[in-house]
C-alpha positions in Angstrom: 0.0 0.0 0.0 1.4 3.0 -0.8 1.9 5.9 2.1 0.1 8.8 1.9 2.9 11.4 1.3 2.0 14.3 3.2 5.0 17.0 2.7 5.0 20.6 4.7 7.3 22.5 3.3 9.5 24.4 6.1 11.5 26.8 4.3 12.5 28.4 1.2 15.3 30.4 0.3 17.4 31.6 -2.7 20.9 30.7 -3.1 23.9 32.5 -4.6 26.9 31.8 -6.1 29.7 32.4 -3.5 30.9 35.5 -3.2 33.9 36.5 -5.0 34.3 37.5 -8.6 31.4 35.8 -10.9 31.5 37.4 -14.1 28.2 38.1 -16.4 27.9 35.8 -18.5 25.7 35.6 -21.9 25.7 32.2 -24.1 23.7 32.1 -27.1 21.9 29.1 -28.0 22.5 26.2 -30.4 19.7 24.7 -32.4 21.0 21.6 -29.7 19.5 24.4 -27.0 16.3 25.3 -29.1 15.1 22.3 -30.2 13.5 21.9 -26.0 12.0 25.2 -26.2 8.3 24.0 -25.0 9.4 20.5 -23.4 8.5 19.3 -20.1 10.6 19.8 -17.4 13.0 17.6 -16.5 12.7 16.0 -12.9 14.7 13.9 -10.8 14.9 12.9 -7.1 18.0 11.3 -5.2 17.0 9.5 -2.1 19.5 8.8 0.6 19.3 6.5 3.4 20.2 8.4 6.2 18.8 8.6 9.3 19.2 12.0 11.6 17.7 13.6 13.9 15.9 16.6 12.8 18.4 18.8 14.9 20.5 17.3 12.8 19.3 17.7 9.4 18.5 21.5 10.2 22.1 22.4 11.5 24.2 20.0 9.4 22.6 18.4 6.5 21.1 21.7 5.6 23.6 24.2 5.8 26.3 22.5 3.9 24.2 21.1 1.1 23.3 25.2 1.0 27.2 26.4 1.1 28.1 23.4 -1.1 25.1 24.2 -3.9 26.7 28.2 -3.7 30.5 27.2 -4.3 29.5 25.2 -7.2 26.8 27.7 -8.9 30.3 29.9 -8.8 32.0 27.4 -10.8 28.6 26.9 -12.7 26.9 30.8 -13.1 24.5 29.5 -15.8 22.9 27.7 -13.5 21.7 30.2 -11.3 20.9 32.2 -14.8 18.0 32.4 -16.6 16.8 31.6 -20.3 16.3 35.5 -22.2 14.2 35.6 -24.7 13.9 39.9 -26.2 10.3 40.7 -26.9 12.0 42.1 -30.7 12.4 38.2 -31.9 16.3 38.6 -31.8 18.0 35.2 -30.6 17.1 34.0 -27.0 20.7 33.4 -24.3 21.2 32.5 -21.4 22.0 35.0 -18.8 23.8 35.2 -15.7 24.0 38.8 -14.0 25.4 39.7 -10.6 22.2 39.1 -7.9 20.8 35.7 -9.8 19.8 33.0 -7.9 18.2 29.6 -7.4 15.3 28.4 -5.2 15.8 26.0 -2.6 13.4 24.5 -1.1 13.3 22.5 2.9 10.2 20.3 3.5 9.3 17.2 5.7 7.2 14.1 5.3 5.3 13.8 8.3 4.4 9.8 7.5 6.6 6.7 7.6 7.4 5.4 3.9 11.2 5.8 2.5 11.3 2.2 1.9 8.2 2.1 -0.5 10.0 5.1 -2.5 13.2 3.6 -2.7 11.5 -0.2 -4.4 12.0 -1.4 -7.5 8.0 -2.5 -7.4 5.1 -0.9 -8.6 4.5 2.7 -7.1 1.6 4.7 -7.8 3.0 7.9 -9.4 1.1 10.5 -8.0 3.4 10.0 -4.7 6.4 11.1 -5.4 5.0 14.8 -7.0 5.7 16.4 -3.3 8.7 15.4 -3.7 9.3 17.6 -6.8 10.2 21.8 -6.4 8.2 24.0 -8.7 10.2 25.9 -11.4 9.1 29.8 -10.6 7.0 31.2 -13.0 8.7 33.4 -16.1 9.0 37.3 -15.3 9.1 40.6 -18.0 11.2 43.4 -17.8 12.5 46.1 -20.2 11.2 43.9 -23.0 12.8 40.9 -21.9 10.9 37.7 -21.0 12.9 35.6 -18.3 12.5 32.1 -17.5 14.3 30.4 -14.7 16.0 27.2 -15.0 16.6 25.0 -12.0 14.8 24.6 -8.5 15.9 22.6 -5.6 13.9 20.6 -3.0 15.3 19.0 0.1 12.7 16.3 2.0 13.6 14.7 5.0 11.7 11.7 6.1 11.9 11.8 9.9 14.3 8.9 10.9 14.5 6.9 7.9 16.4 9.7 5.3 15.8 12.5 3.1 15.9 12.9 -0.8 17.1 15.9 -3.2 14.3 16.8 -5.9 15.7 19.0 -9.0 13.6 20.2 -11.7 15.5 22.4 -14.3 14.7 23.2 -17.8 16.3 21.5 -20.9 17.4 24.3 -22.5 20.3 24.9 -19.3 21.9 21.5 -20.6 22.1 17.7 -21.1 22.1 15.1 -19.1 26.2 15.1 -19.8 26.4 18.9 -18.5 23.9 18.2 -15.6 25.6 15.5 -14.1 29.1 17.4 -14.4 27.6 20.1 -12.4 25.7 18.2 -9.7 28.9 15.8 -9.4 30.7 19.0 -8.5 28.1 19.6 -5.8 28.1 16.6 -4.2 32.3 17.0 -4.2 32.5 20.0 -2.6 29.9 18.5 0.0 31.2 15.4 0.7 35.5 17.4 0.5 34.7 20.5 1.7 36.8 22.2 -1.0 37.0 22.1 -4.6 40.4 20.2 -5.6 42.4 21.5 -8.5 42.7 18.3 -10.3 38.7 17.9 -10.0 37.9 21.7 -10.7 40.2 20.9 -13.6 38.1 17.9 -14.9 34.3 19.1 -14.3 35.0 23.0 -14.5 32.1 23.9 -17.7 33.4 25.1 -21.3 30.4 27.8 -22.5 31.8 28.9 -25.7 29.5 28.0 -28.4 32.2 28.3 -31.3 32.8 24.6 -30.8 29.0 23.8 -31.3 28.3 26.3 -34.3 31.2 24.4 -36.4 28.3 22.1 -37.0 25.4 24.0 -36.0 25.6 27.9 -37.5 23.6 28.0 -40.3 21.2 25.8 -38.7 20.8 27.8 -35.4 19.4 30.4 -38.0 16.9 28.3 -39.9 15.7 27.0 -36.2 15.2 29.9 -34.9 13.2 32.2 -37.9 11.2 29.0 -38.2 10.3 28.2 -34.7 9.6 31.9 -33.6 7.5 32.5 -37.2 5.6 29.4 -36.2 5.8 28.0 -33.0 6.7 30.4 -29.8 3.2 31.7 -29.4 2.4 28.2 -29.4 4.9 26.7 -26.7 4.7 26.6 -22.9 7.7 28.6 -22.3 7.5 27.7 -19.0 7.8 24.4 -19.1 4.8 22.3 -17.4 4.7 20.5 -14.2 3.4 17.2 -14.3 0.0 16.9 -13.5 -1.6 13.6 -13.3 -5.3 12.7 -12.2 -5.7 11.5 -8.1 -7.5 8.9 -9.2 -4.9 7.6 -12.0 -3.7 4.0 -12.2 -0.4 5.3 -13.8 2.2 3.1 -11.8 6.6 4.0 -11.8 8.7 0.5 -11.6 12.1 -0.1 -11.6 13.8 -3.1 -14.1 17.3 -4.0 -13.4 19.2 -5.7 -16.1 22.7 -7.5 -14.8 25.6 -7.0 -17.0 24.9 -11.0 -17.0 21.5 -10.4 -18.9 23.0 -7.8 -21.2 25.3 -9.9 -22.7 23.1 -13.1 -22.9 21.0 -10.4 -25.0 24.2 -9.7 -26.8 25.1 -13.1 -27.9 21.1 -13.6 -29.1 21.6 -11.1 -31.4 24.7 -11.0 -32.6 24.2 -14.9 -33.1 21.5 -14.3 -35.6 22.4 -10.9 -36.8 26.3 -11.5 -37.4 26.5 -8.6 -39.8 25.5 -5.9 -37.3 27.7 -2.6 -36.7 26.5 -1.3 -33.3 26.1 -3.8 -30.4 26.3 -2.1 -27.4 24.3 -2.4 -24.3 22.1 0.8 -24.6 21.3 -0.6 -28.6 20.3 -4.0 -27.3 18.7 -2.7 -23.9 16.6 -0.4 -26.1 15.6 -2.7 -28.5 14.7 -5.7 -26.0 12.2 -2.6 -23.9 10.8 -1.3 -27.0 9.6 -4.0 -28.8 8.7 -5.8 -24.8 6.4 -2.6 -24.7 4.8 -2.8 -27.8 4.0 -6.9 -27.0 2.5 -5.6 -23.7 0.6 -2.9 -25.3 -0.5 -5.1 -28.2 -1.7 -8.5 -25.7 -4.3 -6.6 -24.6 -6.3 -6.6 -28.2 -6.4 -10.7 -28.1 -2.5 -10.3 -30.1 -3.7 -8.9 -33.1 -1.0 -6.3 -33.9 -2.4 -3.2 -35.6 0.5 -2.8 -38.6 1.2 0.7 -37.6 4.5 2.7 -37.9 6.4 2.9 -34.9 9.1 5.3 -33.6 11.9 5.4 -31.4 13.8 8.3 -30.8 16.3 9.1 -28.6 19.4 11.5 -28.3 23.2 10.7 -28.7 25.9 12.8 -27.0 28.4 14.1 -30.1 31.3 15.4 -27.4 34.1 14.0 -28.5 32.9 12.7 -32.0 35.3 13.4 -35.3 37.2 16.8 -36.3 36.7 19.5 -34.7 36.2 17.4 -31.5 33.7 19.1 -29.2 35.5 18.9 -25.5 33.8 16.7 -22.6 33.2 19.5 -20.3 31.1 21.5 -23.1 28.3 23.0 -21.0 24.8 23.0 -22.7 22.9 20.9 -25.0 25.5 18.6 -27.3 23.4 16.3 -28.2 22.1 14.9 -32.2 18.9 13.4 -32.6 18.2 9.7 -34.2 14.7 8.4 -34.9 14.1 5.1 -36.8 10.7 3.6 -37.2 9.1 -0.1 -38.4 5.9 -1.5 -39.0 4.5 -2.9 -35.2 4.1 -6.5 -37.0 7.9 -7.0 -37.4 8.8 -5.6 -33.9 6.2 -8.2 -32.2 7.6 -11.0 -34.6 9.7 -13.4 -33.9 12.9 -11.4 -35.4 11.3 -8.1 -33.8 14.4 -8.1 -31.0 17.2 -8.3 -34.0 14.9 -5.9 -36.3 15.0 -3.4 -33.6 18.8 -3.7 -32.4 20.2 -3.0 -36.1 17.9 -0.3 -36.8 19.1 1.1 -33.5 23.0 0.5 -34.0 22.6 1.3 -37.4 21.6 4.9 -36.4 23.8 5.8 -33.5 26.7 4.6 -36.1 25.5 6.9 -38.5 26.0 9.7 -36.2 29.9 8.9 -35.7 31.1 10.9 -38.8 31.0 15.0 -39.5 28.2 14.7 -42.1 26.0 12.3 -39.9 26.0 15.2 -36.9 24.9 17.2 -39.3 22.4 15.0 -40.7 21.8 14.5 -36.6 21.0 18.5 -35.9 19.0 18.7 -39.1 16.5 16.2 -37.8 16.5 18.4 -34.6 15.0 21.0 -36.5 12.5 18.7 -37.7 11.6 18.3 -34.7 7.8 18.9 -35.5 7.7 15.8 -36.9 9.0 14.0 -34.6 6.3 15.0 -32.0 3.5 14.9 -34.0 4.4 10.7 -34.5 1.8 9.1 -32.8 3.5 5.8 -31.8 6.3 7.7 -30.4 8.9 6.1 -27.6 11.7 8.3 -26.5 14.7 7.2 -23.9 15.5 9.7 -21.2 18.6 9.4 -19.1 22.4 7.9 -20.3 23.7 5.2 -18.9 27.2 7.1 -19.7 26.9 9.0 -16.3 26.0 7.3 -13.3 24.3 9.0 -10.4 24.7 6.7 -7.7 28.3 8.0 -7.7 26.9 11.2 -6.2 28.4 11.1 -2.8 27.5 14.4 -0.5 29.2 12.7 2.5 26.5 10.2 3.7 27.4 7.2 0.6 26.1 6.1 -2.4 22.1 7.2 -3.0 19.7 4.7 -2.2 17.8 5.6 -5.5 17.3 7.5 -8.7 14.0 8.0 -10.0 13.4 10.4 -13.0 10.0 11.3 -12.5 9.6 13.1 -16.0 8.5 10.6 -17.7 5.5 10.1 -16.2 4.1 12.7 -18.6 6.7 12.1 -21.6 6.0 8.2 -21.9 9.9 7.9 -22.2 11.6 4.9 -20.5 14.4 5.9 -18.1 17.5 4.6 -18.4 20.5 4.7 -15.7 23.5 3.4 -14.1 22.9 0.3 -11.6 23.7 1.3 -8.0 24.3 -2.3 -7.0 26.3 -3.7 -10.2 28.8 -1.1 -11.9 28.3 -2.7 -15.1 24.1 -3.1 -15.3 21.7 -0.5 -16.2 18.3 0.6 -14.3 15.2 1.0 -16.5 12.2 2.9 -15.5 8.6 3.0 -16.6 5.4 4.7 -15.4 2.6 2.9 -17.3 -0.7 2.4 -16.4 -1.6 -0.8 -14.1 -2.9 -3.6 -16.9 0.2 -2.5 -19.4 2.3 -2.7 -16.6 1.5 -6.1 -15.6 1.8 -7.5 -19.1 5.4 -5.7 -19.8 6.4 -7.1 -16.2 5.8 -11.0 -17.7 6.9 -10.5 -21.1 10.2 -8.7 -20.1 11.4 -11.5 -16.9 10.3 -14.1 -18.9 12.0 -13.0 -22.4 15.1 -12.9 -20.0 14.4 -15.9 -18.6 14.5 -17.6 -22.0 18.2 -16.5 -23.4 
């Protein structure tokens, strides 16, 4: 049964960078940054198991996650800046000026129920939205429309542990850029200091010169097209989700071993011998999407509509060919790949190996200078891509683990991204008990649920 998650929330405030010399900074925008004008939010809570008093959590726990989150928003000013966009239709940036800040938010559960938030089983999504900080609302000034980025919510469950929500806009960066920043966070909480050699490695690169090698002449064609067409249109402010009380929408955790992967491997690349791209996140994706469409499919007596379906999801181009783009590149670096197939050969008999090559076969597409741009150009064609109706996306990167985010009280308990409750995107992460297995998440409704649950163990079961 799931607990009745009643938060108060304490206290807000607004944190700083550190003081000391933060210069302004303004970055324009790529078509990598445009292309999630209008997107939800993204949202993600952390919980750790840790039990303190509440003395405790209000003198300690508190103020250093609050000193720690202002040293690193110095390293990081973007962070605490906002997205500009001038009322005269020239090009939106990102601004950080001397005063900005981000909201942080302290609240309390008052009911028992960490352990139910931190399973892998079913858990009625509605729960964790407490959990969640609200982005503040855009603001106008001097014909400039500002939006804020990032929001911060701290929630202690009274002897048990507390969790960090973050919700932050997808224009501010990547799962790559966000993960270098809140890795610095948790360093100069758990160190107390900001070492050379790891300021070094995580420190941000903002200059867009590397990006617009590829991206110049499209960062023009996006933005004339999107602002004649489309800004009136989009919810600038992003949207928080909002789900009915009464829904049967359910968030479960699947862990795949390393073990698993590579039985998956060796089925495929048994059968499909001439493949290019076998890679966990290929077959990982593959074996979900077309264990999705079975589940969503058994429900009409297994006669498969012969629909088109699509799978899109986003690959990181940092370090791809000439001119590399550097690892710590701050913002949105990421090219786009869709692929699509008729929903009879994905719940076929070869629907895993269909689905794997069409998969590899994209991502190695995008490993050459003409297939990034190929990859920003369907970015700007991004109106197609939403309008699909049999759409499945993949949030998250296994690339960049979070359970190595270690404040000073160990390893997170668990990682949920709670976004795609509204995006219908699976999740996909690092494993915090095997270094080498991935974590995949999925908020479906109850009956779909229960039929991806069998078809997915069992399909495993059978390798």
């Amino acid at each position: 049964m799931a607990p009745r998650n009643n938060v108060t929330i304490l206290e807000s405030f607004q944190i700083a960078p550190s003081l000391g010399a933060v210069p302004e900074l303004s970055i324009p925008l790529t078509c990598s940054d445009m292309f999630w004008f209008g997107f939800s939010l993204i949202h993600q809570i952390t919980f750790y198991k840790h039990p303190v008093s509440r003395t405790c959590f209000n003198e300690t726990i508190i103020p250093g996650l609050k000193n720690s989150l202002s040293l690193a928003l110095k390293h990081f000013p973007s962070v605490a800046g906002n997205l500009v966009i001038p009322s005269n239709s020239i090009e939106p940036i990102i601004k950080y000026l001397d005063g900005n800040s981000v909201p942080f938010t302290i609240a309390e559960t008052n009911s028992p129920g960490f352990e139910w938030f931190v399973g892998n089983q079913p858990r009625n999504c509605i729960e964790f939205y407490q959990l969640i900080p609200q982005l503040p609302k855009s603001s106008e000034s001097g014909g400039l429309k500002m939006y804020p980025l990032i929001a911060f919510q701290v929630t202690m469950f009274p002897g048990e542990g507390f969790c960090i929500g973050i919700t932050h806009n997808h224009v501010l960066g990547d799962d790559t850029s966000m993960y270098s920043f809140i890795k610095a966070w948790s360093t100069i909480c758990k160190d107390g200091e900001y070492e050379a050699t790891k300021r070094n490695e995580l420190s941000p690169i903002y200059d867009r010169e590397v990006m617009k090698v590829y991206t110049k002449e499209l960062d023009d064609v996006f933005w004339r097209n999107f602002r004649n067409t489309k800004l009136k249109e989009a919810n600038m402010d992003g949207h928080f989700i909002s789900l009915a009380e009464d829904t049967d929408k359910e968030r479960t955790t699947f862990v795949i071993s390393m073990e698993d992967i590579q039985k998956l491997k060796k089925h495929v690349s048994d059968k499909q011998t001439s493949i290019k791209h076998l890679s966990s996140f290929t077959v990982v994706c593959a074996y979900v999407w077309t264990c999705l469409l079975k589940s969503g499919n058994a429900r009409m007596n297994n006669v498969y509509e012969d629909e088109q379906e699509y799978i899109t999801f986003a690959v990181d181009c940092r370090g791809r060919p000439d001119p590399v783009i550097p690892r710590n590149y701050f913002g949105n670096c990421l090219v786009g790949c869709r692929i699509s197939a008729k929903t009879r050969q994905l719940c076929g008999d070869e629907g895993l190996f269909i689905a794997t090559e069409l998969i590899g076969d994209s991502i190695q597409q995008r490993v050459s200078y003409n297939g990034l741009l190929e990859g920003f150009k369907l970015l700007c064609n991004k109106a197609k891509v939403k309008e699909a109706i049999k759409l499945f996306s993949v949030a998250g990167s296994p690339r960049q683990n979070y359970y190595n985010m270690d404040f000073g009280w160990g390893k997170p308990r668990k990682i949920e991204i709670t976004s795609i409750d509204s995006t219908g995107a699976m999740s996909l992460s690092g494993c915090r008990d095997d270094s080498e297995g991935l974590e995949i998440g999925l908020a479906l409704t109850k009956k779909i649920m229960e039929s991806f649950t069998d078809i997915f163990s069992k399909g495993l079961e059978c390798l």
